[in-house]
Every structure is written in structure tokens, then in C-alpha cells.
C-alpha positions as CSV (number, residue, x, y, z in Angstrom):
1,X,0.0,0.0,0.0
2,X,2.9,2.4,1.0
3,X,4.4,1.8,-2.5
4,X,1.4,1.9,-4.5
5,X,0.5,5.5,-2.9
6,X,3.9,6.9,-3.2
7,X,4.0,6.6,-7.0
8,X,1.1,9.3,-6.8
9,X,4.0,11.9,-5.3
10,X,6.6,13.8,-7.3
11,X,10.0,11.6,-7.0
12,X,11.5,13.2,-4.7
13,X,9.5,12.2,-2.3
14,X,9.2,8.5,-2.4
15,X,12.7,8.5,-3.4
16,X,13.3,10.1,-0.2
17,X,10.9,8.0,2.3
18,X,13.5,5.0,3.0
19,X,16.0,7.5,4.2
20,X,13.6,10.2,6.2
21,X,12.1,7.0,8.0
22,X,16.0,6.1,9.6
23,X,16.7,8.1,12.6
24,X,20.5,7.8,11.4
25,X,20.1,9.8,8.7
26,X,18.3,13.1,9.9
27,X,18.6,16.2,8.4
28,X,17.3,17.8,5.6
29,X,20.5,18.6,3.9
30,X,22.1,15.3,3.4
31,X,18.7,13.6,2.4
32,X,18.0,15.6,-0.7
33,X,21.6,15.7,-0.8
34,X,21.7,11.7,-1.6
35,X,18.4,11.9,-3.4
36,X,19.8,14.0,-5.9
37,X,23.0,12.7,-6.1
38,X,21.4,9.3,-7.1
39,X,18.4,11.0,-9.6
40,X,21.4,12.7,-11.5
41,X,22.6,9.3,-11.5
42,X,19.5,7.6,-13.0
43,X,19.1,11.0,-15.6
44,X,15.9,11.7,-13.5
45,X,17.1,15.3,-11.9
46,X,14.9,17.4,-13.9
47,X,11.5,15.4,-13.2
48,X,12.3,14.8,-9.0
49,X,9.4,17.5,-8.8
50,X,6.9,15.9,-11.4
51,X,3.9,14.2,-11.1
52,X,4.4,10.2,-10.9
53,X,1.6,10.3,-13.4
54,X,3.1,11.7,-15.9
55,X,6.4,9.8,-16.2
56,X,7.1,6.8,-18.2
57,X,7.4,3.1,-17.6
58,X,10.6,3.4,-17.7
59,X,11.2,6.5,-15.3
60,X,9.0,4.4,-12.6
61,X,11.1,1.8,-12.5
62,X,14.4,3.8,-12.3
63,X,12.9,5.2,-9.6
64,X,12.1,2.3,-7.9
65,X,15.8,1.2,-8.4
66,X,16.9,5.0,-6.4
67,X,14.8,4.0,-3.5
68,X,17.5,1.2,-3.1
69,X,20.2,3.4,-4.2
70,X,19.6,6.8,-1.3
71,X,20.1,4.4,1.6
72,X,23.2,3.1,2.9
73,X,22.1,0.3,4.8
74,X,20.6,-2.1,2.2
75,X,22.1,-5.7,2.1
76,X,20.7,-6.3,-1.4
77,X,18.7,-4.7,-3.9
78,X,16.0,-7.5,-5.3
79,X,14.7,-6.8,-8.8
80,X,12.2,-9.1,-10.2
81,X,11.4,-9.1,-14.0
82,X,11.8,-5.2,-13.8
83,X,11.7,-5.1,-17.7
84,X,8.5,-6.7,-18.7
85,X,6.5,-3.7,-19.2
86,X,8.6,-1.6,-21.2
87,X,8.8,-0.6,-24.4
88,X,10.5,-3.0,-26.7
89,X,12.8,-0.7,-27.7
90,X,13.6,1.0,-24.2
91,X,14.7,-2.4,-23.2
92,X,18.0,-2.0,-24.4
93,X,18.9,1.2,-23.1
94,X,17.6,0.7,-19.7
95,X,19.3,-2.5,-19.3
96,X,22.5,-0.1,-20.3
97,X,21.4,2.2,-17.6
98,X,20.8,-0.4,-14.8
99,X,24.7,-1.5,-15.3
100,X,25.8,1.8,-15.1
101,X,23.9,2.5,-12.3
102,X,25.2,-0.6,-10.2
103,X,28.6,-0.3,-11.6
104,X,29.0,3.2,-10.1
105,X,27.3,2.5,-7.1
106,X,28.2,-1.0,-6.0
107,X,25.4,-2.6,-4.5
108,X,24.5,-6.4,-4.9
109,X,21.6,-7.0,-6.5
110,X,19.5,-10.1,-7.0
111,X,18.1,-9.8,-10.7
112,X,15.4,-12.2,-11.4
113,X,14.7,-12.5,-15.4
114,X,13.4,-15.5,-18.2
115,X,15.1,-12.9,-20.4
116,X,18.7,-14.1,-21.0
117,X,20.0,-11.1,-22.4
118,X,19.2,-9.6,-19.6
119,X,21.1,-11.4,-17.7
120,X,23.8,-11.7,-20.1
121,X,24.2,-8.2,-20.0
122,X,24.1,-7.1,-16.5
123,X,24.6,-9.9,-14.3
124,X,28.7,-9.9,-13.3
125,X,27.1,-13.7,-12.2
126,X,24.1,-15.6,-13.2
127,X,22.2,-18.9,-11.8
128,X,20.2,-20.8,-14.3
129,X,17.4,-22.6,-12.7
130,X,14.7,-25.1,-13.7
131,X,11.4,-26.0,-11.7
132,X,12.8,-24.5,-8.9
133,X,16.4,-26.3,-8.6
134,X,19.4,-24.3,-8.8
135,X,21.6,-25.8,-12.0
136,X,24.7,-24.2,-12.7
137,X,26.2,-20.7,-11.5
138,X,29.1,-18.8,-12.5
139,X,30.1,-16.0,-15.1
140,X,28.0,-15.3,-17.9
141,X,31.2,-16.7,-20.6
142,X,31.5,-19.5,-17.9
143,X,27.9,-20.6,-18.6
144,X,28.3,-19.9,-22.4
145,X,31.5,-21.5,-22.8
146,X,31.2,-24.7,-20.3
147,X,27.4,-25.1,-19.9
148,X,26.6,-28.2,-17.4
149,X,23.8,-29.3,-19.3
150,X,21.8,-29.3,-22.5
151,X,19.2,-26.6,-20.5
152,X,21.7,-24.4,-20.1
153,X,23.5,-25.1,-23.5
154,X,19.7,-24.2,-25.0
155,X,19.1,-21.4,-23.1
156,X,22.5,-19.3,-22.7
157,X,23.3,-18.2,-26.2
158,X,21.2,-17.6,-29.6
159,X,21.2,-19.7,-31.4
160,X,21.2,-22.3,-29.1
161,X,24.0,-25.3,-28.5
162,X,24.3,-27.9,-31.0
163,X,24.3,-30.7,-29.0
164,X,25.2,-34.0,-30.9
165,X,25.7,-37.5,-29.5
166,X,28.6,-39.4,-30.2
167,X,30.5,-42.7,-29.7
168,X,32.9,-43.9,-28.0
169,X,35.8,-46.1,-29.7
170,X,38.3,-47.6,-27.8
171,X,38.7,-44.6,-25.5
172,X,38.2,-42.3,-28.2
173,X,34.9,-39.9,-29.1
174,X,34.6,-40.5,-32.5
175,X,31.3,-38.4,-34.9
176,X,30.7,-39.8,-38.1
177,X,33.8,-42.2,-37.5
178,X,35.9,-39.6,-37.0
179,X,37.8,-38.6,-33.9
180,X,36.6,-35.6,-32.0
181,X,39.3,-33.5,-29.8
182,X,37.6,-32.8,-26.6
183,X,37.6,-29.9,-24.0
184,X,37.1,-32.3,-20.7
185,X,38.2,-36.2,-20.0
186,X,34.5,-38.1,-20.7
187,X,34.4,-40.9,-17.0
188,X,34.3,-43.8,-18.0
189,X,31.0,-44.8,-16.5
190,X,29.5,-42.6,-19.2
191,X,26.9,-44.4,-21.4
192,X,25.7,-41.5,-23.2
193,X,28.1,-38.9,-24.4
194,X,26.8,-35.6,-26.4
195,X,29.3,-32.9,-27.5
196,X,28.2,-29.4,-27.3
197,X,29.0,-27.3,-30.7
198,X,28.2,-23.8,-30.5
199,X,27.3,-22.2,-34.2
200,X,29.3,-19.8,-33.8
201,X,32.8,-21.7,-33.7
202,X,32.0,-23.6,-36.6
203,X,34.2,-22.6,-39.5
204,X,34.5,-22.9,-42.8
205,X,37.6,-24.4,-44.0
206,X,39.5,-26.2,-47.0
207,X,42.1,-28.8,-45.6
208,X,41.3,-31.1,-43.1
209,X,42.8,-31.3,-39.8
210,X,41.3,-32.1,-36.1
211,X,37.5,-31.9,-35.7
212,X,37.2,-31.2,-39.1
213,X,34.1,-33.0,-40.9
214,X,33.3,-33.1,-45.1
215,X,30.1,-31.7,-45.9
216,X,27.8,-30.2,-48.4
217,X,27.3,-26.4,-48.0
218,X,23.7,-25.7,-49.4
219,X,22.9,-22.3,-48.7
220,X,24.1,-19.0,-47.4
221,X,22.2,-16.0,-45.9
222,X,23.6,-13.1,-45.2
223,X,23.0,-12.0,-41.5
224,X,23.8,-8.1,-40.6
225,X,28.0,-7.7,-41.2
226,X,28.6,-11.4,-41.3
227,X,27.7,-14.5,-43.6
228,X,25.4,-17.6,-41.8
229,X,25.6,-20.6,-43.3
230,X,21.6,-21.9,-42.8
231,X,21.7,-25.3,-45.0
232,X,23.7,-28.6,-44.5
233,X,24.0,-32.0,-45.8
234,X,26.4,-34.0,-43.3
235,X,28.6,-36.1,-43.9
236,X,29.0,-34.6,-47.7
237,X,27.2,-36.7,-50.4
């Protein structure tokens, strides 16, 4: 209820609230001090006195991030799906924003998102979870380059991990009856083995060598500055 009233007040004010409600931080002064240290900050200086219903998506949820931001004694700043109202294209440069924001400020925050760019782009760390079970943390190139399953192979990354299953030949991973270089020793206890190839280390090239593989190139697209290659036939016929 406190929150739902308070976006009826010009900025200033709710932005102001957490810190006017700790008796360690009396005084005028230093509040709107702090408050308008953190709305030059967010780019919201020149609206601190405007009414809530007039600002943007956006702006209201920037604001919500400052009421974090003005107090000093907040463990963690929890965001869930913050971005699912706005604007398509203010997406990108509020995400751009939020980093900013938490890279000049330092707090932790707990970002909660389905949207993987998201947390591509502003997470310093990211947990993938499924049905409520934690699955594999660490750096967002971590996850992309050594995912610990095909979920998070699928869902880190666009276009999604290839993930192909191969066999195992006398201690070797062989494709196609070839024999595949891996990143990681493959237990022995293994039955199933599946290779993760990410589309865009696959290369193009004219003399074989290791984990190279003959095939057909059927089709090219171009895709913004670079080429994609969209249609195989493997192994070549």
C-alpha cells in the first residue's frame, strides 16, 4: 500500500521515504543531498518534482531502483522481472542504464529475469534454474563456454548449442567415425556422451585437420556484417 501510494508523489518524495524513516540519517540537507546525487545518476534530476503520473514506464522503475540506491544500509537490492512492461525498444537502453547504475554504485543485486540477455548483459554472475532447482552458476562466458547441461546449453546463447551425441571407440569420441578433440576427460561410467558445438565456432575451412568434418554447403544467408551458413548436408554426399 505504502508503495502503490507513493508513485502518486513527485520523485523526490518516495525516493526520499526510505531515508527520512531512519533516525540515522536526519537532516534535511544530506537527504535531498543523496536523493539528488542518485536522480542525476538515474538521468531523472529534472522530473524529482513531477507528477508520478506523468512519467514513463521506464522513469517508474528507475525510480524504484533510487529507492534502493539513497540508503546506505541495504544488504541487497532485489529486482524481479523489472523489464517486462517496457517498451520493446527502451529495453536495451535501460538494461545499459541499470549496469551503469550498479557499476558506479556497488550494491548487490539479485536480478530475477526469463530474459537471458538480460542477464547476459548485466549480471557480473548468473544462476540458471529449472522447476525451482538451482543448475549451474558462475560468469556469464563461464555458462556460455562450459554449460553443465543441454538446458543451459539451450538457453544461454542464440542460437542455441548444438548438441550432438557421439560414440565412444576404444577410448576415443569419435562423430561420423571420426575422432573428436575434446575440452574435458568423458568418465568412464558414461553411457551417453553428447558434444556441445556452438554455431558460432564452426568454421568454414578447405584442408582437413582435427574436428574437421566433409560436408555439403547448401545455402548461405547473409545476416547483418557477417555471412550464416543456414543449409547442411552432413557427412557430404
Amino acid at each position: 500500500m505504502v508503495v502503490r501510494s507513493a508513485f502518486h508523489q513527485p520523485p523526490a518524495q518516495p525516493s526520499s521515504h526510505p531515508v527520512r524513516l531512519r533516525p540515522t540519517h536526519r537532516g534535511a540537507g544530506r537527504i535531498d543531498a543523496k536523493v539528488r546525487q542518485v536522480a542525476e545518476a538515474l538521468d531523472l534530476d529534472d522530473r524529482l518534482d513531477q507528477s508520478a503520473r506523468r512519467l514513463t514506464a521506464d522513469d517508474k522503475q528507475l525510480i524504484s531502483l533510487g529507492r534502493g540506491l539513497v540508503r546506505n544500509d541495504v544488504a541487497a537490492l532485489l529486482m524481479d522481472e523489472p523489464l517486462t512492461v517496457i517498451d520493446p525498444q527502451l529495453k536495451h537502453s535501460l538494461r545499459r542504464k541499470i549496469r551503469e547504475i550498479t557499476e558506479q554504485f556497488q550494491p548487490t543485486v539479485i536480478y530475477v529475469t526469463h530474459d537471458q540477455y538480460e542477464a547476459m548483459s548485466i549480471a557480473q554472475e548468473v544462476l540458471v534454474m529449472k522447476d525451482g532447482r538451482a543448475l549451474q552458476q558462475g560468469t556469464p562466458e563461464q555458462l556460455f563456454e562450459a554449460p553443465s547441461s543441454t538446458y543451459v546449453g539451450y538457453f544461454i546463447g542464440s542460437p542455441a548449442v548444438n548438441a550432438l551425441t557421439v560414440d565412444r571407440e576404444a577410448g576415443n569420441i569419435t562423430l561420423g567415425g571420426r575422432t573428436l578433440t575434446v575440452a574435458w576427460d568423458v568418465p568412464k561410467s558414461t553411457t551417453e556422451v553428447q558434444v556441445g558445438v556452438r554455431p558460432e565456432y564452426v568454421k568454414v575451412v578447405t584442408d582437413p585437420g582435427p574436428n574437421t568434418f566433409p560436408a555439403m554447403l547448401r545455402g548461405v544467408r547473409d545476416s547483418t556484417a557477417r555471412s550464416a551458413y543456414s543449409r547442411w548436408s552432413w557427412p557430404a554426399s
